[in-house]
VEXDREN-2710 file (C-alpha; in Angstrom, 1 decimal):
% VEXDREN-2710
k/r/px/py/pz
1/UNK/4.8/17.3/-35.2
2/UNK/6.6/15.0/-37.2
3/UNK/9.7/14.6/-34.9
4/UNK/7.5/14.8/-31.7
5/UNK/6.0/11.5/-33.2
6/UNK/9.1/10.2/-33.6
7/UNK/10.1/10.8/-30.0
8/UNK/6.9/9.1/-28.9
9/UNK/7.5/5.7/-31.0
10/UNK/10.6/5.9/-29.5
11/UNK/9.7/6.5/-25.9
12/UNK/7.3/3.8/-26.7
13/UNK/9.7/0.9/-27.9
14/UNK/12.5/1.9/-25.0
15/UNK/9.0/1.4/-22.6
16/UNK/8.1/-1.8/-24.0
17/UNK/12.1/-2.9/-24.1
18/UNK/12.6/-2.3/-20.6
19/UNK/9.4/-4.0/-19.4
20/UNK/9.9/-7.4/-21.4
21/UNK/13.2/-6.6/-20.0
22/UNK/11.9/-7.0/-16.4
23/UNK/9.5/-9.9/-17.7
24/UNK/12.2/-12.1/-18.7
25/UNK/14.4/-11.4/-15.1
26/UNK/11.2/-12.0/-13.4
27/UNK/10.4/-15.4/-15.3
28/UNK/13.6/-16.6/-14.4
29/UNK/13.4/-15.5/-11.0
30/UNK/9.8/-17.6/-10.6
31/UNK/11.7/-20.5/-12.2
32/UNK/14.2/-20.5/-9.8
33/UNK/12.0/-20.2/-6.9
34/UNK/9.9/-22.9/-7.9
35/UNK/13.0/-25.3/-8.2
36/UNK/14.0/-24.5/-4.9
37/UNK/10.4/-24.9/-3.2
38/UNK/9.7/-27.8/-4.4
39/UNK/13.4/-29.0/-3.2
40/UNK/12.3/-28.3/0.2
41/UNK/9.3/-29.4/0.5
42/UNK/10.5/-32.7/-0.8
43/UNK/12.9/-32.8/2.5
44/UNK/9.9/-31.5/5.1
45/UNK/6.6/-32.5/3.4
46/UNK/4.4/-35.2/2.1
47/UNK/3.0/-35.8/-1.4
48/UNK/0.8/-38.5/-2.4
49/UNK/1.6/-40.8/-5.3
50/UNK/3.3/-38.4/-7.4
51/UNK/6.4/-38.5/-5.9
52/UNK/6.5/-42.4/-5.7
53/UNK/6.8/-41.8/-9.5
54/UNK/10.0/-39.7/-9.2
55/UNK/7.5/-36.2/-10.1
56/UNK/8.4/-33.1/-8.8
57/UNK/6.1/-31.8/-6.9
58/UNK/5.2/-28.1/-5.2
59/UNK/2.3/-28.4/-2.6
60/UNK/0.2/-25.8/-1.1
61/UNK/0.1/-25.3/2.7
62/UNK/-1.9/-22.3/4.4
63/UNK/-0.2/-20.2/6.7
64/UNK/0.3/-21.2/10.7
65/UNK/-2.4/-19.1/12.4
66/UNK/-2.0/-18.1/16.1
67/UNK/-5.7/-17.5/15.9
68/UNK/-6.1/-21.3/16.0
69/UNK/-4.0/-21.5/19.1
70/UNK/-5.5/-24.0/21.5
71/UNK/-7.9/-25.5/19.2
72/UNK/-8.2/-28.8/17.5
73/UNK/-11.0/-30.9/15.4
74/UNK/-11.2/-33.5/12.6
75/UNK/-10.6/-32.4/9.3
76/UNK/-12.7/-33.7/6.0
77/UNK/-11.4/-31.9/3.3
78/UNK/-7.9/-30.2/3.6
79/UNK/-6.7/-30.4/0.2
80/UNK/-10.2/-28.3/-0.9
81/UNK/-9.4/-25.4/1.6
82/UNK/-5.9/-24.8/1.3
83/UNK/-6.2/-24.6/-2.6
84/UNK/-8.9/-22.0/-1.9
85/UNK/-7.0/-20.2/0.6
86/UNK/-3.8/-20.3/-1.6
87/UNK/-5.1/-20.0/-4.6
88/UNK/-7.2/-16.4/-2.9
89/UNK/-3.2/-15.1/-2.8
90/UNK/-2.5/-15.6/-6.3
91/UNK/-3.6/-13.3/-9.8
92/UNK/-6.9/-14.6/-10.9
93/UNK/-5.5/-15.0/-13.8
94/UNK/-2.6/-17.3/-12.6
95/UNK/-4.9/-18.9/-10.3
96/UNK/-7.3/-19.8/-13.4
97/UNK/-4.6/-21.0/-15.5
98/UNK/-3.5/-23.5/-12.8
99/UNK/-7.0/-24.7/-12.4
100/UNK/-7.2/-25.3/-16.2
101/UNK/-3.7/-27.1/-16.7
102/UNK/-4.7/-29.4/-13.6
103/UNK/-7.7/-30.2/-15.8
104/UNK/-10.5/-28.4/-13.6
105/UNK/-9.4/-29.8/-10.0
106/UNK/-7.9/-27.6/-7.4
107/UNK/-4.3/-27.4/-6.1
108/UNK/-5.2/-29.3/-3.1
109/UNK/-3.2/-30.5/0.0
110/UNK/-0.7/-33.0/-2.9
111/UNK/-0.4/-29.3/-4.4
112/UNK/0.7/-29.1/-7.9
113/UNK/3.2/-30.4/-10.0
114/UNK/6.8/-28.8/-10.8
115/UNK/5.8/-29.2/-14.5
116/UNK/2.4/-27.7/-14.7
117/UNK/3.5/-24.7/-12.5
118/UNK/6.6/-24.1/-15.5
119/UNK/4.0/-24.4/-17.9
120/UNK/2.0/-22.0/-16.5
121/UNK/4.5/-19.7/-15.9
122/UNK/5.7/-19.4/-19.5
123/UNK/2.5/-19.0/-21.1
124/UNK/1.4/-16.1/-18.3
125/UNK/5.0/-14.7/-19.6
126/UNK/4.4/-14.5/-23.1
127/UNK/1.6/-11.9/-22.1
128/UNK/4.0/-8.6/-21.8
129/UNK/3.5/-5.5/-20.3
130/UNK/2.9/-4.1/-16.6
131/UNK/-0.4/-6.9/-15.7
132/UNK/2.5/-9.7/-16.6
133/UNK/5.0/-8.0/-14.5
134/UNK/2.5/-7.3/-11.5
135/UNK/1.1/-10.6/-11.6
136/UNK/4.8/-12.3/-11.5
137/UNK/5.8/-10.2/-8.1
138/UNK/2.3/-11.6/-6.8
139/UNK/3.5/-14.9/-7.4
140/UNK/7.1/-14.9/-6.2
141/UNK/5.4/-13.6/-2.8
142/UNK/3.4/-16.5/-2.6
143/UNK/5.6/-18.9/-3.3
144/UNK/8.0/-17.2/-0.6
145/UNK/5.8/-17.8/1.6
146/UNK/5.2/-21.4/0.7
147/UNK/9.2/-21.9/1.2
148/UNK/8.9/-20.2/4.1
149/UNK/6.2/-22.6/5.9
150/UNK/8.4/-25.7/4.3
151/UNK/11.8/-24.6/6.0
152/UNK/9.1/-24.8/9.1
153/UNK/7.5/-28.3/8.9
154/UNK/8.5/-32.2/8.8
155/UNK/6.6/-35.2/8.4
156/UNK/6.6/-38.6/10.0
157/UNK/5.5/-41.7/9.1
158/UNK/4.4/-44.2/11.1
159/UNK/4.3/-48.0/9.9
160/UNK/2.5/-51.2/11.2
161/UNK/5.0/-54.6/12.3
162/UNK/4.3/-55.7/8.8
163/UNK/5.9/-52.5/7.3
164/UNK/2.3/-50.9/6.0
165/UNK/1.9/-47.1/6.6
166/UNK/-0.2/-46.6/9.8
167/UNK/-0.2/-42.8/10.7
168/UNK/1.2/-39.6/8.7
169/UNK/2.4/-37.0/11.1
170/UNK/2.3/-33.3/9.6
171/UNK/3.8/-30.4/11.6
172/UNK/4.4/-26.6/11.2
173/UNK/5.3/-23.8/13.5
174/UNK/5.4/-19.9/13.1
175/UNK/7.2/-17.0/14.9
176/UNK/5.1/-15.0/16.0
177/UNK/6.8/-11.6/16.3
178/UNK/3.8/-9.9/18.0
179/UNK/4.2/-11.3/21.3
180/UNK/7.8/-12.3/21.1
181/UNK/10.0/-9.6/22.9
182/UNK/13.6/-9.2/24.6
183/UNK/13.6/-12.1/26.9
184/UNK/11.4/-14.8/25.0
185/UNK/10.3/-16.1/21.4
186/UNK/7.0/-17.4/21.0
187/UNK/6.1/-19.9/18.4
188/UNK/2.5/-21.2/17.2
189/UNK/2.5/-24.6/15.9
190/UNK/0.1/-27.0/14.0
191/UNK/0.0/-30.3/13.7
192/UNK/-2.0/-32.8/11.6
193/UNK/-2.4/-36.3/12.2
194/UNK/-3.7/-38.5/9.2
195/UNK/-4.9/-42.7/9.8
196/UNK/-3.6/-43.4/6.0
197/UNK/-3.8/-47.6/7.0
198/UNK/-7.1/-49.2/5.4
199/UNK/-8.5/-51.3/8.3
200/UNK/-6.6/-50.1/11.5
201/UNK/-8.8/-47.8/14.0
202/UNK/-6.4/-46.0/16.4
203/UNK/-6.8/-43.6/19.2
204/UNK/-4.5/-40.7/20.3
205/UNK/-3.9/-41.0/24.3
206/UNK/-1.1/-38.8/25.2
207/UNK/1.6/-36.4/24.2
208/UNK/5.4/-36.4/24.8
209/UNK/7.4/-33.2/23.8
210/UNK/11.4/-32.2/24.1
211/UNK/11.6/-28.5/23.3
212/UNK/15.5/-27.4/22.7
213/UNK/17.2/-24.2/22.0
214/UNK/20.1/-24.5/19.2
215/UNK/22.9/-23.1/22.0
216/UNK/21.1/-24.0/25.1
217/UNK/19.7/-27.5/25.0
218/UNK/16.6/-28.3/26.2
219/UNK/14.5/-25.7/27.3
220/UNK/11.3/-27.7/28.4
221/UNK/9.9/-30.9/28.2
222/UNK/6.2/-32.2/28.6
223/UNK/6.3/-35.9/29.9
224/UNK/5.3/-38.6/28.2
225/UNK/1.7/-39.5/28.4
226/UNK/0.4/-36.6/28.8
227/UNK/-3.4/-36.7/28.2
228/UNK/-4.5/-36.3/24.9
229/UNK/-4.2/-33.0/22.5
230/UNK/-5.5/-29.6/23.5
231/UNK/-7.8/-31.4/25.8
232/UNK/-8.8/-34.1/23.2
233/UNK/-8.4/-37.8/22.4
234/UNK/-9.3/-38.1/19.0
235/UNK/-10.3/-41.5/17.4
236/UNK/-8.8/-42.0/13.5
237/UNK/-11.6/-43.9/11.7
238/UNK/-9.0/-45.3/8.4
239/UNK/-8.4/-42.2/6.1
240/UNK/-9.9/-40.1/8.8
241/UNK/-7.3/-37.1/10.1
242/UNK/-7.5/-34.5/13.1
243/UNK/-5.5/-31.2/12.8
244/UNK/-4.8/-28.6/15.8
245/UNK/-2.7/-25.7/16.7
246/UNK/-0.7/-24.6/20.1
247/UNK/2.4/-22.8/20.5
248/UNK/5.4/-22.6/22.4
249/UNK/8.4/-20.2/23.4
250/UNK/12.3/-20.4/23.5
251/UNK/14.7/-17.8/25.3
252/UNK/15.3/-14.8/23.3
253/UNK/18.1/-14.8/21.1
254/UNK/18.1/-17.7/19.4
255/UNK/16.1/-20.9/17.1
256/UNK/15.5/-24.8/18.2
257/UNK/13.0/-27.2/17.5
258/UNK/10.6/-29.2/19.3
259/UNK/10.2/-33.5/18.7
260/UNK/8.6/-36.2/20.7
261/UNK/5.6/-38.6/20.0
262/UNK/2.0/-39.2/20.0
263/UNK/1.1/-42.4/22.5
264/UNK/-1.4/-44.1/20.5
265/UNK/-3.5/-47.6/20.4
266/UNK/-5.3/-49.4/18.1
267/UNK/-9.0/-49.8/18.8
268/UNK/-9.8/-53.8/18.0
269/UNK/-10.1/-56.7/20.3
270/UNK/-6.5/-57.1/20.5
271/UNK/-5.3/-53.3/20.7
272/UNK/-2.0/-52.3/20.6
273/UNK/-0.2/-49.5/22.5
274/UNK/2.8/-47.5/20.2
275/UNK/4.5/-44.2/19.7
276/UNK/4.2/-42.4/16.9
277/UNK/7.1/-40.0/16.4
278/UNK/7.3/-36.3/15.5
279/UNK/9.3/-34.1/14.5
280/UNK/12.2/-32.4/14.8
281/UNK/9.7/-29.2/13.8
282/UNK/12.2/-26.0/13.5
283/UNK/11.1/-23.2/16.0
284/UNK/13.1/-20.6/13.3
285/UNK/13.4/-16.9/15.1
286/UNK/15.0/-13.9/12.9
287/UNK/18.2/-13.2/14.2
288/UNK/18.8/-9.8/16.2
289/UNK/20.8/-7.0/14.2
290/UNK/24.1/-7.2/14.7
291/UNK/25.4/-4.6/17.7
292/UNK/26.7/-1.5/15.7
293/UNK/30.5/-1.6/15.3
294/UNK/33.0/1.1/17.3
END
């Protein structure tokens, strides 16, 4: 009995060994991944003031959904529904610890910053054992898929004559292997349009798109002044913002991207007609396998 006890503390210590083992690879890995999403995101996305003060910052973005394909409306509360959609993805216990080191408010559309994230990943790291490990593979999944929309998105700004920011262009696409085949790949896209200015009122009239494929040039092109968004013309009340979803397709094999502008005007009694760019947004398609070698 006495050296089958032995054998068990042993087993024991080798099992706990080799799981802080895999705790500390997997800290390190969730460290790294943050860096490296919140690098990208600074090159395609927006954050509010935070980064005007030099702060790293990692911000939450639900996925591009197909389902929303030809649909558009105004939008009064992103920030609160893409922390609760984001936030469904993670460990409740991760997700809890976030909330509490923000102070009780969501990570909302400015996300979360670099910092806090760290934090929280060191304390959830000091737990050990298999929840710890579990929860860290949840995590490095979801912020995969964070990098993943970022390497997918840009953002445009749009300023007055006098230099003040007028509209904040947000875009995103998806491939969507589903429907994408031998001869085509089809991409959903979404696209969020923010009035950040204080007094302005402006109207969205028509659309001008250039869609290119990375060997072939351009691929299609809708003209400028097309009418409106998926049959709409919204009106930006100042801080108001309108959000909807379409897609494309490109020949198969291949990537591009898609760019153009929004033909806007102001609403006042001396409006003004301008474009406001977008993109290049990345239409990113997996590459086919490589042809077997002879």
């Amino acid at each position: 009995p006495g050296r089958r006890s032995t054998r068990s503390r042993r087993g024991r210590r080798r099992g706990s060994g080799w799981m802080a083992a895999v705790g500390r690879t997997l800290y390190r890995a969730l460290l790294k991944e943050l860096r490296e999403l919140s690098a990208v995101q600074a090159r395609t996305l927006r954050c509010g003031c935070a980064e005007a003060r030099g702060e790293a910052w990692v911000k939450v973005r639900t996925p591009v959904s197909s389902s929303n394909w030809g649909m558009g409306g105004y939008i009064r509360r992103r920030r609160d529904s893409d922390s609760v959609r984001w936030e469904r993805l993670l460990p409740e216990a991760v997700a809890r610890a976030v909330w509490e080191a923000r102070g009780g408010r969501a990570a909302g559309g400015d996300g979360v910053a670099l910092s806090v994230l760290q934090g929280v990943a060191r304390e959830a790291f000091r737990r050990r054992g298999a929840e710890a490990v579990e929860d860290g593979f949840r995590v490095l999944r979801a912020l995969g898929e964070q990098r993943a929309i970022a390497q997918s998105s840009m953002t445009r700004v749009t300023r007055t004559l006098d230099g003040d920011e007028l509209l904040v262009v947000e875009a995103s696409s998806r491939y969507l292997a589903e429907v994408s085949g031998h001869r085509k790949s089809v991409f959903v896209y979404r696209v969020y349009i923010q009035n950040v200015h204080a007094r302005e009122v402006v109207r969205l009239h028509g659309r001008h798109w250039t869609i290119r494929h990375d060997d072939l040039g351009v691929h299609a092109e809708i003209a400028p002044g097309s009418p409106g968004v998926v049959g709409q013309t919204p009106v930006l009340q100042p801080g108001q913002a309108f959000q909807y979803s379409s897609g494309t397709d490109l020949p198969f094999p291949g990537s591009g991207a898609m760019e153009g502008s929004f033909q806007m005007a102001t609403i006042s009694d001396t409006p003004r007609r301008f474009d406001a760019p977008i993109g290049p947004i990345p239409l990113r398609a997996p590459q086919p396998p490589a042809p077997p070698q002879p």
